[in-house]
Structures are given as C-alpha cells and as structure tokens.
N, C-alpha and C positions, 0 to 999 in steps of 0.2 A: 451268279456263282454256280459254277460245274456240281450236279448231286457227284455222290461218291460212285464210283465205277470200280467193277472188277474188268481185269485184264485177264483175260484164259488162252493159255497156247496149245491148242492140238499139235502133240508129239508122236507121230508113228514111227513106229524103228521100219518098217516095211516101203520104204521108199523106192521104186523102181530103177530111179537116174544115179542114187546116192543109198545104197543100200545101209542103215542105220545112220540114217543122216543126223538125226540129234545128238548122237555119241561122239561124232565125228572130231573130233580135235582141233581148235583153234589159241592157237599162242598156249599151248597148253592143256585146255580145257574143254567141254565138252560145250556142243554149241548151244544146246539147250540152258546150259548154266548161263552165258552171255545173253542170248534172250530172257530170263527171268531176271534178271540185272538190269536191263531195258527198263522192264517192264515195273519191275520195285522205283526204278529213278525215278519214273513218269507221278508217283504217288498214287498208285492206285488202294481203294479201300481191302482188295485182297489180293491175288497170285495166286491163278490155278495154274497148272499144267497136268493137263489131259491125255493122259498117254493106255496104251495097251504093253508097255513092258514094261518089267520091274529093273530093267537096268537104267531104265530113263529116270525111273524112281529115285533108285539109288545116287545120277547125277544133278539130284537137284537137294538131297538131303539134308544138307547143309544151308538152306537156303532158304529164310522164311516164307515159304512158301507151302499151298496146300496141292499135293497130289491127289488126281481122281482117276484113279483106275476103268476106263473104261473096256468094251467090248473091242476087239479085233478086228469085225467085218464090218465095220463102218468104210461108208462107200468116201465120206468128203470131210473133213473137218468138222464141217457146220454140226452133221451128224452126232461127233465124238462130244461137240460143245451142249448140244440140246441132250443130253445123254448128264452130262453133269449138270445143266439146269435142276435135272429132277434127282440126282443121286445127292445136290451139294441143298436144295431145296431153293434155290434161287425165288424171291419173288416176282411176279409180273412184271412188276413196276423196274426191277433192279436192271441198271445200265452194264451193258457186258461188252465189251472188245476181244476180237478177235487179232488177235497179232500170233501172225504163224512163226511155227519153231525153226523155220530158217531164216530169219530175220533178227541177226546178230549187232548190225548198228541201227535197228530200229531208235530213233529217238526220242527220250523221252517228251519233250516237247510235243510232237505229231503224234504219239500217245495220247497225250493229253487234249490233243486238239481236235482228234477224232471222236472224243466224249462229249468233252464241251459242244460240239456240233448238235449233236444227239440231242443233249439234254435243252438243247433253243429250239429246237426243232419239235414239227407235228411231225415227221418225217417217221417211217417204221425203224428206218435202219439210214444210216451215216457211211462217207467213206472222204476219202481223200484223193484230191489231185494236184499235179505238177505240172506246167506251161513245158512243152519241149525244147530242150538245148542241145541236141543231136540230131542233126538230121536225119541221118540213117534210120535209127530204131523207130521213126513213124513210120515206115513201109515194112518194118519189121514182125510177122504174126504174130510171135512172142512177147510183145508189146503190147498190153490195151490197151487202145483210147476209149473217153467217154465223151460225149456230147453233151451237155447240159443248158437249159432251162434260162431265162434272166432270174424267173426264182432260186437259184441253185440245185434245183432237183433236176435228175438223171433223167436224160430222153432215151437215151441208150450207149451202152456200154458193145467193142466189137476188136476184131484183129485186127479189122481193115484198115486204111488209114481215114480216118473220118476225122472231121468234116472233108470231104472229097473237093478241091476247089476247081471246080471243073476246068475252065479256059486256061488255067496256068499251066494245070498236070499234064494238058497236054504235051504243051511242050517242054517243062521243065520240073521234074522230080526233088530236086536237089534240097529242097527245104522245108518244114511242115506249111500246113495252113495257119493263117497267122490265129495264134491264140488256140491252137490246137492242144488240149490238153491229155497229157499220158495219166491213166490210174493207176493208184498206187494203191496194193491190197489190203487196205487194213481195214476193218468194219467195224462198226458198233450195233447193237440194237438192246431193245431191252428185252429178257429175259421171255415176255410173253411172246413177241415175237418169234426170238428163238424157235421155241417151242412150232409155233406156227409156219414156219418157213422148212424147216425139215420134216416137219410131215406133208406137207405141200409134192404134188407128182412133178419131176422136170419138165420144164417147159420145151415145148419144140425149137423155139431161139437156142435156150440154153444147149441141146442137143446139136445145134447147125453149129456154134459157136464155141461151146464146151469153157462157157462163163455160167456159174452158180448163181451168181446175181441178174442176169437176165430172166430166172424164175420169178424174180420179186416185181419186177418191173412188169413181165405178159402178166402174172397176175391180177395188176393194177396197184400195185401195192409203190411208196415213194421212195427212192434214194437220196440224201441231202448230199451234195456233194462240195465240200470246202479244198479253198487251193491252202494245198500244204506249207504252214509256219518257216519248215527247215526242209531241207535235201534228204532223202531218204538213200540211201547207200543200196547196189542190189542187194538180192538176198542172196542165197548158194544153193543151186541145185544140180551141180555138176561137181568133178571132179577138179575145171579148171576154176569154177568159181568159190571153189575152196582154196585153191593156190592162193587167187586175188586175194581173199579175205585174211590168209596169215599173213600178206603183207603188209595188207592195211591196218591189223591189228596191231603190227611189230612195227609200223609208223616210218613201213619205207616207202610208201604209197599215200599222195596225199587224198585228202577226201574223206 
C-alpha cells in the first residue's frame, strides 16, 4: 500500500522561454490551475504549490490546495521545494513529488506511480521512464535518456542518445537503441532527502550536462527508476507548445 504523499509544484512567474508561464492561459485557464487538478486527481494527502508571486497565489485560490510562498532567488525548483519542506514542516520520513508547473496533462495515474515507486523502494529518490516511439527525439539534446540497472536504479541519466549501439549507428541513425528508454521528469523523494539534495554543491556531470539529478547519482546517492503506467503528454515551454496544449485541451488534437 502506497503511504500518503504530498504533491508540490514549483511555480515561478520568471520563466525565461515563457515569461509568467504558470499564468499563461489554457482553454481558459491558468496553467497552474490545470496542474493542481492533476495533481488533486492523482490523490495526493496534500497540494502544495510553491510559488514566489502572489498572482500565482491568487490562481490557484480557489483550489484546495496549500500555497507556500517562497523566496525569489532560488536557482532550481528543487530549491523552492526544500524551502517549503522547512516553512510547511514536512517530516523526514514524508514522501514528496515534485511535478513541475508546466505539466498540465500530467497524469494522475503516473502521479501516483511515481510515489508508489518511492515508497517500495530503499532508493533516496524515484522517477520515471517511457521506451521511445519517435525516432527523431532520441538524437534530440532536449530529450533525456536514462540508462538503468537490472535493479531499476539509474546508471545515468544524459542528452546524448544512450545506450549508443555502436555497429548499427554507424551506419544507420534512423531509430532508437532497442529498449532505449526517454525520462520523463517527475521525482519523488522523501522529505529528508529533500532537504539533503539541495544543499548538496553541483556536481561536475551535472554542470557538463546541466541534469539536476546527476548531483544525486556522482554523489553516490540511488535513483529508482520505473517505466511509466500511462503516456505522459509534453509539457510547455514555448510559445508553440502552448498553441499544442490549447488544442489538446479543446480535443482537436488527439493524445
């Protein structure tokens, strides 16, 4: 039996690609409201949303949900979440998800699945992966693959396309390595980790690669990695990936 998990979204209105990205409007509504929506279906035991504006405040008002005002100059998400570990008093022990605020058809299933993970696991921290069905997006940097374990823990996480299968790539690009798995960002850890991981200095991987999660791994520390229940939809971080997503929402787009 899954223990109870909180769901927490770091919302920054200061997004570089998508200026006020969690305000931004979808079928309506703000995008952040469609992520805590997600995030209430999945059954989580609370709903944070971690934000530094008060207009992000204001769009989620309505929403059983608890806002935590954090600080500003927070460098990563992780930051803004280990920031409400000690302002919401989270215990050690308490399972936390991180599902970011532009992840508006996050699922609640894979929600869920990414806790459940956590909570069978010796593992610090959890996440999830999907087998590739595009070609293309495995030579794509914006892409992460991981590599994993027969235990399901994380060898490594990278842009490249990994596993690299050497004799084929030669001569033919055209399709992943078989069983080539893309990551899908969603994490879990418990609370004490939290804590532990963002005071943690960046690793030099992380730096080459500019993946947060490669801190945990040079550290020594474990990633449990489970293949995702349901399809994860992108998220939006552009202007055109907001067009996609009011299509998908207004169901003239399937998927």
């Amino acid at each position: 039996m899954t223990e109870d998990f909180i769901v927490a979204i770091p919302a920054r209105y200061g997004a570089s690609r998508l200026p006020g990205k969690p305000l931004r409007l979808i079928a309506g509504e703000p995008m952040v409201a469609h992520v805590a929506r997600r995030a209430l279906a999945a059954g989580a035991a609370q709903v944070v949303v971690a934000t530094d504006d008060e207009r992000i405040a204001a769009a989620v008002k309505d929403y059983p949900v608890t806002v935590c005002m954090t600080r500003a100059d927070h460098a990563s998400g992780t930051d803004r979440l280990a920031e409400c570990a000690e302002l919401l008093r989270w215990s050690d022990r308490q399972i936390v998800v991180n599902l970011q605020g532009d992840e508006p058809f996050a699922p609640p299933e894979g929600i869920r699945a990414v806790a459940t993970l956590l909570s069978e696991s010796a593992a610090e921290m959890a996440t999830l992966a999907a087998e590739f069905d595009v070609s293309e997006t495995y030579f794509d940097p914006n892409v992460v693959k991981v590599v994993r374990a027969e235990t399901g823990l994380a060898l490594y996480f990278s842009r490249a396309p990994l596993p690299w299968q050497r004799d084929r790539f030669v001569r033919d690009r055209t399709s992943p390595a078989p069983g080539a798995l893309r990551h899908i960002g969603i994490y879990a850890y418990r609370a004490g980790f939290l804590r532990r991981f963002a005071s943690m200095p960046a690793g030099r991987l992380e730096q080459f690669e500019a993946l947060e999660q490669l801190r945990v791994l040079e550290a020594g520390y474990r990633i449990a990695v489970g293949l995702s229940p349901v399809a994860f939809a992108p998220g939006v971080d552009t202007e055109e990936d907001l067009r996609r997503a009011e299509l998908r929402m207004r169901g003239d787009r399937p998927g």
